[in-house]
Structure formats: C-alpha cells, structure tokens
N, C-alpha and C positions, 0 to 999 in steps of 0.2 A: 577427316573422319568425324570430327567432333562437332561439327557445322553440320553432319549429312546426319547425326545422329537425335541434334537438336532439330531438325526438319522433320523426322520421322516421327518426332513424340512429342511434337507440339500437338493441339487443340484443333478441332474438325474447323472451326471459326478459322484457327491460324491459314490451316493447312486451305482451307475455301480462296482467303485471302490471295495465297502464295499460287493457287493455280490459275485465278487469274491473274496475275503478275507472266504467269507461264505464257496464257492467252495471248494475252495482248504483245509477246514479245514474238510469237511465232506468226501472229498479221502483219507485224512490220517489218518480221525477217521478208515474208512472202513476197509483200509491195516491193523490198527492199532487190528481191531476186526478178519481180516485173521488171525492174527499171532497167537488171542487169538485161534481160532477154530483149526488152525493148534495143539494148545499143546494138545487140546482136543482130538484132534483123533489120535496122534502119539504121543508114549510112550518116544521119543528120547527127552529127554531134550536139547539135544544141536542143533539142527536141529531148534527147538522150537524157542533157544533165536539166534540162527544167522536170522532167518527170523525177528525177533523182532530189531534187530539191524541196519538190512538193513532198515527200516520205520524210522530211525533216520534222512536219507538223506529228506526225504518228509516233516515230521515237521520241518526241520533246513528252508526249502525254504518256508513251509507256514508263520512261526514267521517274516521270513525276508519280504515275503509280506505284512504281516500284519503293520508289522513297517514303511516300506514306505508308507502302505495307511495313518497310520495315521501318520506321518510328512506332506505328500501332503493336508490332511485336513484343508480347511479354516476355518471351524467354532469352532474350538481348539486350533486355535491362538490368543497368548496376544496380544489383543489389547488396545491403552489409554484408559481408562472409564468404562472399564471391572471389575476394583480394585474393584471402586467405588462401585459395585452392589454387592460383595463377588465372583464374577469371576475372582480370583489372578492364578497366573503361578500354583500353586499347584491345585489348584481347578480345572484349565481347564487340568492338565495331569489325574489327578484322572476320569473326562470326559470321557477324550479318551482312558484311559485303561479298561475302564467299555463299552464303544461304542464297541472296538476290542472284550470284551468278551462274547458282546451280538453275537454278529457277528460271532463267533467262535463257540459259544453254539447253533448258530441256525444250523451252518454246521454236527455241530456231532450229534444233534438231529437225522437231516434227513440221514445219515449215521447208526445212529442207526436203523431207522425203514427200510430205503433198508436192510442191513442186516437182520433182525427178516422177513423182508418181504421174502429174495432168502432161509431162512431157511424153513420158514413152518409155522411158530409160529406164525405168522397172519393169515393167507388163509387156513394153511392145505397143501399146494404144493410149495414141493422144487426143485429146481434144484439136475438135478441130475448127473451122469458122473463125471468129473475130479472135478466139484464143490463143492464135498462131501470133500475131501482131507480139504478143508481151512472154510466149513461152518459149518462140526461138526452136521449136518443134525442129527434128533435124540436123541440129547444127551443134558442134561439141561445145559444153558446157568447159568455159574455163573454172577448175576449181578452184584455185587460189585467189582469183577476185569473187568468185562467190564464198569463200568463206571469210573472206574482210571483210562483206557486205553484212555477213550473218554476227561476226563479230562486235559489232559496233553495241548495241544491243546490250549484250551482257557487260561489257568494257564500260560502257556508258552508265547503265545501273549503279554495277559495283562501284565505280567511282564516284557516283553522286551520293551514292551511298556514306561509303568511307567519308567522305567531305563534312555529310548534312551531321551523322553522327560519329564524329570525331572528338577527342576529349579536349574541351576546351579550360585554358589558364580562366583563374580568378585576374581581374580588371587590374592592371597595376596601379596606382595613385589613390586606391578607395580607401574610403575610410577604416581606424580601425574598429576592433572589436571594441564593443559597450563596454564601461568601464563597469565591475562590480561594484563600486563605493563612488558615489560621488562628494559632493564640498560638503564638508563638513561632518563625514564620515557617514553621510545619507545613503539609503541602499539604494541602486537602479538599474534597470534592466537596458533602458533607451538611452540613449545617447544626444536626448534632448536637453540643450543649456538654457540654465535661466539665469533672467540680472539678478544682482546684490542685491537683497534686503528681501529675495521672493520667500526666503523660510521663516519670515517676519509675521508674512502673510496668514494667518491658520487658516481661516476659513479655504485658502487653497490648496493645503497640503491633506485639511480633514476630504474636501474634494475628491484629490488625487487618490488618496487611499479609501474614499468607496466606491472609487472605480474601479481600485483594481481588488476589491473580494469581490467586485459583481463580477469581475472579469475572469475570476479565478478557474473557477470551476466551468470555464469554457477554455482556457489553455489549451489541454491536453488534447481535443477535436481539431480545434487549429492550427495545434503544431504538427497535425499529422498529415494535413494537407502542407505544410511549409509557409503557414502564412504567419505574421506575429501575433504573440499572446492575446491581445488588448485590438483585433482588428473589429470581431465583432461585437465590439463593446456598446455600438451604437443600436446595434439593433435590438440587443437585451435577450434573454433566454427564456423569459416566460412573459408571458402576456397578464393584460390586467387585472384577470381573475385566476392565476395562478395556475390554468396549465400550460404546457409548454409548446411555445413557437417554434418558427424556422429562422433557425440563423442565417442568414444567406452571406455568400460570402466576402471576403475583403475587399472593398472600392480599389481598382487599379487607378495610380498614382501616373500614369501617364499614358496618352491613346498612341496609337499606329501614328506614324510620320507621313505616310504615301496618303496621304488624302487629297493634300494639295497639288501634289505631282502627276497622280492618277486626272483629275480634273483637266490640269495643263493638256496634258499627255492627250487625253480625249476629244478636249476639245480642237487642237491640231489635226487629232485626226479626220472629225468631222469639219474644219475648214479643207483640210487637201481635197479631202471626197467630192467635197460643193466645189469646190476649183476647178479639181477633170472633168467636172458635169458639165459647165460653163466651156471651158476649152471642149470636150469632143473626144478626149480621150480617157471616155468610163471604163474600156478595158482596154487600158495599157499598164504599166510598172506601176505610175505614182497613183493611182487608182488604187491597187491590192494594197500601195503602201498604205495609203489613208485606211484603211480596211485595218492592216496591223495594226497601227496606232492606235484604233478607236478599241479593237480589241485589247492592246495592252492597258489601256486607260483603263478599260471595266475590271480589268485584273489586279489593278495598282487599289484604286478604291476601296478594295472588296471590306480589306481590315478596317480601315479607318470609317466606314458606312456602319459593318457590324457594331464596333465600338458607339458610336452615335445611336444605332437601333438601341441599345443597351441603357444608353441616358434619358434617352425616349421612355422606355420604359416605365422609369423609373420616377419621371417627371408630374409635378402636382397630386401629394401626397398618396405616396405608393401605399399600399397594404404587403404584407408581407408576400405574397405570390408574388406580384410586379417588383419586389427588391430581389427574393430569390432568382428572377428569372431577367432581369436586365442586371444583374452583377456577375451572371453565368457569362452575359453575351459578352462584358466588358472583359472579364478577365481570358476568355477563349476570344476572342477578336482575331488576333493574328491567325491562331489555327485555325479556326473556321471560317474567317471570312477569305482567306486568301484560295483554299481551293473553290469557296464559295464564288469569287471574282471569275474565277480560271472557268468556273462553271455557266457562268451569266456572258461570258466574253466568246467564247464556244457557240452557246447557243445565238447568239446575234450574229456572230459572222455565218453560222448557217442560215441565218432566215435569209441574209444579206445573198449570200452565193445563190442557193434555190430560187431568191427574184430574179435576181442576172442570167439563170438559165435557160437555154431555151431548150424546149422539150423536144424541136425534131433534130439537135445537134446531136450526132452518134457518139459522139465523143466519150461523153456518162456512161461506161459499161460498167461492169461488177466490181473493178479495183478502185473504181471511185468511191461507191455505194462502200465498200469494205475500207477505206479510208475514213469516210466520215461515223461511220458505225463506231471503229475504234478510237477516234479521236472524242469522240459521245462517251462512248463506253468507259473509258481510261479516265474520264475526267468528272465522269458521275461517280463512278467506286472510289475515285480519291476523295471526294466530299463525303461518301459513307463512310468511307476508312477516319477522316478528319474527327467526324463525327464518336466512332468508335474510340479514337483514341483520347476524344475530351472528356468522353465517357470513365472510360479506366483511370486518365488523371486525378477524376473528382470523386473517383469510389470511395477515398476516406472520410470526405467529407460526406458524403451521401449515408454514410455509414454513419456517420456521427449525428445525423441530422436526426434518421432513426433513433437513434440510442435517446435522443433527448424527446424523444414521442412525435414527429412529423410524422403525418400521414403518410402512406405511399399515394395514396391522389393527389397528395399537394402535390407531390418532385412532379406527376407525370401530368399535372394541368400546367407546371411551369414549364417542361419541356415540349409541350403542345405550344403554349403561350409565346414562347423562344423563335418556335418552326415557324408559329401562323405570322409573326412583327419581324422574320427576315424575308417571308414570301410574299407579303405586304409591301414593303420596301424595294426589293431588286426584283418582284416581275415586272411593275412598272416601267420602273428603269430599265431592261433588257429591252422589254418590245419598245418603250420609247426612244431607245436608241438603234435598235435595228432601223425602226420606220426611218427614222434621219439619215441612217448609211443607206438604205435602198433607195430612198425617192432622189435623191443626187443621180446616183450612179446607172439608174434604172429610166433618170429622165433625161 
C-alpha cells in the first residue's frame, strides 16, 4: 500500500517516466506470448525457441529501463529523517522494487488482453492472414505457460531493481576518519602527512592558510554536492575584476576501468565478423556472435570515451565554460556514458541487420518492426532518464553556482557544449563502426 501510494503522488515527470516503464513491459510481454503462439502452431521445436531467444534482446532493454527509471526517482531517495519514521535504505529499495513491479504488471496485463483480444477469445474475431502464424488463432491458450512468460518481466525488473539499489556496507580496510589535531597540536581537516621539519617551513604554512580562507567561503556549496571543502580551490570564486565566476566542479581522481576492455572486446568482434566474411558463413551463429561483440564493445567504451571527452575539453587553457562543462562530463562519465554506450551499440547493430536484409524475405512482419522499435525506444529513454538523473544529482551545485552570480546562459552554453563534444565524438564512431560490421558480413 505504501509503494502504490508513493506512485500515485509522485510528479507528472515521475509518473511519464513509470508509464513507459509500463510500455515497454507490455511489448515484450506481447513478443514474449508471439513466441508462445508461434510453438503452438509449428511443430519445429527449434524455430520455436530461436524466436523465444531473440525477445531476450527486448526484456534485457526493458529491465535496463526500468532500473534507470527507478535510480532517477526522487521519492525512493534516503533522505535524513526518513530513518526516523521506518523509511531506512532497505525499506525505500523494497519501495521501489515493488513500484517497478507494479509497473511492470500493469504492462503485461494489458499485453495480455491485446493478445486474447487479436486472438478471438474476447470478441469472437481474429485476425486473420499472416497473423495466424504467431497468435495460434483456434487453438487453446495454455495459461500457466503464458503467465510465466508474462512473469518474467516484472521478476526481472524488480530484481534488478532490488540489486542495482540495494544498501551497500562502507569498503572494509579504508582509511580512517581525518584526524582533528595533527603533529604538533596543528589543526587539520585532511589527512595529508608531511616530513619532519615541514612546519619549519612558513613561507608554506602562510601558503596553506590563504588557501584555505580563499577556500572558506566556497565550503558550504561543496559540501552540499559531497565533494571536499578545498576541491574548487583551484578554480577560485571570483575573477580578475572581482565579479563572480563559475566554480565548476571537482576533477575526478580516477576515470572508468572498461576502456581497455571495451577496445579488446570490439575489436574481436570486428575480427570474427571479417573471418565469417572470408569463410562464407555471414549468416550463420559465429556471424551474429561477432555482431554481439562489437556491440558489447561499443557498450563497454561508453564511460571511459565520456571521461576522455571531458579531458578533451578541458585541454589547452580552458576558460571557465570548457572547465564547468568537461568536469560535468568527468565526473558523470559512468552515468552517462554507459547508457550512452548501450545507445551507440543499439544503433550500429541496427544499421548492421537493415544491410543484411533483404527486402523481398517475408520473414520482417510487424513483431520484428515492434522488436526493434522497443529495443530503440527503451534504450533512448534510458539515456534521457541518465540524463535526467545527472541533472537532479547536480541541483546543489547548480544552485550554488547561481547563488555566487553565474549566469543561467553559462550552465545552458555548458550543457549545449557537453551534448555537442559527446555527439562529436560517438556519431563518428557508431557509423564508423557500423560500416566495418556491414561491409564483412554484407560482402
């Protein structure tokens, strides 16, 4: 009740979010009841489960939508005071995996009654022509495997759910808390050691402390994004004639790991692809596998490319725009570039399939066209979603940036500046890499 009450009274934004989450669960319930009808009317077991294998691609994009709608959710965020009332980190993922499966259940519902409905088994009138092949027209609907079909769906959400945002322990072995007093009964906030004889030094302790009153009065904006006191110390708070700049935010201290791996990963893929070209078997298995690879590769990249766009940026004395807006890209890297990846990886294996087609094979009817629409669909909302939720991360800071007199043109030339050096970057690379999966496998 407390899940279906937080659904109701969330935000039209939320609530836009959460109905397609709904969407896309009841396409893939759909595909998911083709495949079943498909076994019904065709004796070929293995015809059966390759169609059942191919609806793998459509629930892997609706889970993955569903997961960012609910990270982007504000009403399932620990907040202070929330303990208080029995709303702990556990409590509000339990929420939101229960929100996603409401959400999920409403899609296969109505998945379910289109189907019963294009059958007959409502009205009496079905489709008829090539739509007999996948709706089994006639022939009694077992429910119990249609509804484990339907099941999957919300089971699969809600758990990735639960997983993605589940309450995770502090790192065992870390260091500990900053000492309030250092040697010599010095005050300090960091937990940086210096040699014997450094308070000998003045000229670097007078240093240290007019860094940290210039830094003073920037604290409180920074600590409200969670970044340290003294991070934008370097960029300084007012400009040369004293009025006020844009802090931009804190350099991340280490990029994405899959850069190198994404690369490997890719580049295998595009050797198998060139390999079946050469052998003669462009559509066979190890064909589509090359196909996934090259796909995963573009996937794997995504954060470790963003993070780089972001040094790019930043590169051969920036101005304050290019620091505010390649420090955005560094520190949202992971989040944005991964459904970014997932988006570039998508669109190249459709350029790749569309060459491989041929236009008079019947084969391509509407459950296909309805597969790749949502597999499109589910993986573009998730990069708006992405988007959306780097957005609400950084409202403190955006807030604070205001308060210190930034422009509103600045933030929205940096997040123009942001779009235009990652659309710069990975369309090249999508179409350059489509063209390399198609001319193998298409020659």
């Amino acid at each position: 009740m407390l899940a279906l009450r937080l659904s109701l009274g969330a935000r039209p934004a939320v609530q836009v979010r959460r109905l397609l989450v709904a969407g896309a669960s009841a396409g893939t319930g759909f595909l998911l009841l083709s495949a079943l009808g498909h076994a019904l009317s065709h004796p070929d077991p293995a015809a059966s489960v390759l169609r059942l294998a191919w609806c793998t691609a459509p629930l892997a994009a609706t889970v993955y939508l569903a997961v960012a709608v609910a990270r982007a959710d504000p009403a399932t965020r620990p907040r202070p005071g929330l303990s208080a009332v029995g709303l702990g980190p556990v409590r509000l993922m339990a929420i939101s995996a229960a929100t996603t499966a409401v959400s999920c259940l409403l899609g296969s519902a109505l998945a379910l009654l289109v189907f019963l409905q294009l059958r007959g088994d409502l009205t009496g009138m079905s489709l008829g022509g090539g739509a007999q092949e996948f709706l089994a027209a006639g022939r009694p609907l077992p429910l119990p495997a249609a509804l484990t079909l339907l099941a999957l769906v919300p089971l699969s959400a809600s758990g990735a759910v639960a997983v993605t945002l589940r309450p995770r322990e502090p790192v065992k072995g870390a260091g500990r808390v900053a000492r309030a007093y250092g040697r010599f009964g010095a005050y300090r906030r960091t937990p940086v050691r210096e040699s014997f004889g450094a308070y000998g030094r003045f000229g670097r302790q007078l240093g240290a402390a007019a860094r940290g009153r210039r830094t003073a009065a920037e604290a409180p904006a920074q600590e409200q994004d969670g970044a340290p006191a003294g991070a934008a110390g370097d960029a300084g708070a007012e400009a040369v004639d004293g009025s006020p700049a844009v802090v931009p935010p804190p350099v991340p201290t280490a990029a994405p790991s899959g850069l190198p791996w994404g690369v490997a990963v890719l580049a295998v893929g595009l050797a198998v692809e060139a390999l079946t070209s050469r052998t003669g078997s462009a559509d066979g298995p190890a064909a589509f596998l090359g196909l996934a690879l090259t796909s995963l590769g573009l996937a794997l990249v995504g954060p470790g490319l963003t993070h780089l766009c972001g040094r790019l940026l930043q590169a051969v004395r920036p101005g304050a725009l290019r620091l505010l807006a390649g420090r955005v890209l560094m520190t949202e890297a992971t989040r944005i570039g991964r459904p970014l990846g997932v988006v570039c990886a998508v669109v190249s294996a459709a350029y790749t399939m569309a060459s491989l087609h041929d236009p008079d094979d019947p084969s391509a009817g509407p459950l296909v066209v309805l597969g790749v629409l949502l597999v499109a669909g589910c993986t573009v909302a998730t990069l708006l979603t992405a988007a959306v939720e780097a957005k609400q991360a950084h409202a403190d800071t955006t807030a604070s940036l205001r308060r210190l007199g930034a422009p509103a043109g600045t933030l929205r030339r940096a997040a123009s500046l942001r779009a235009g050096a990652l659309l710069a970057l990975f369309g090249p690379l999508t179409v350059a890499v489509a063209e390399l999966s198609a001319w193998p496998l298409g020659g």
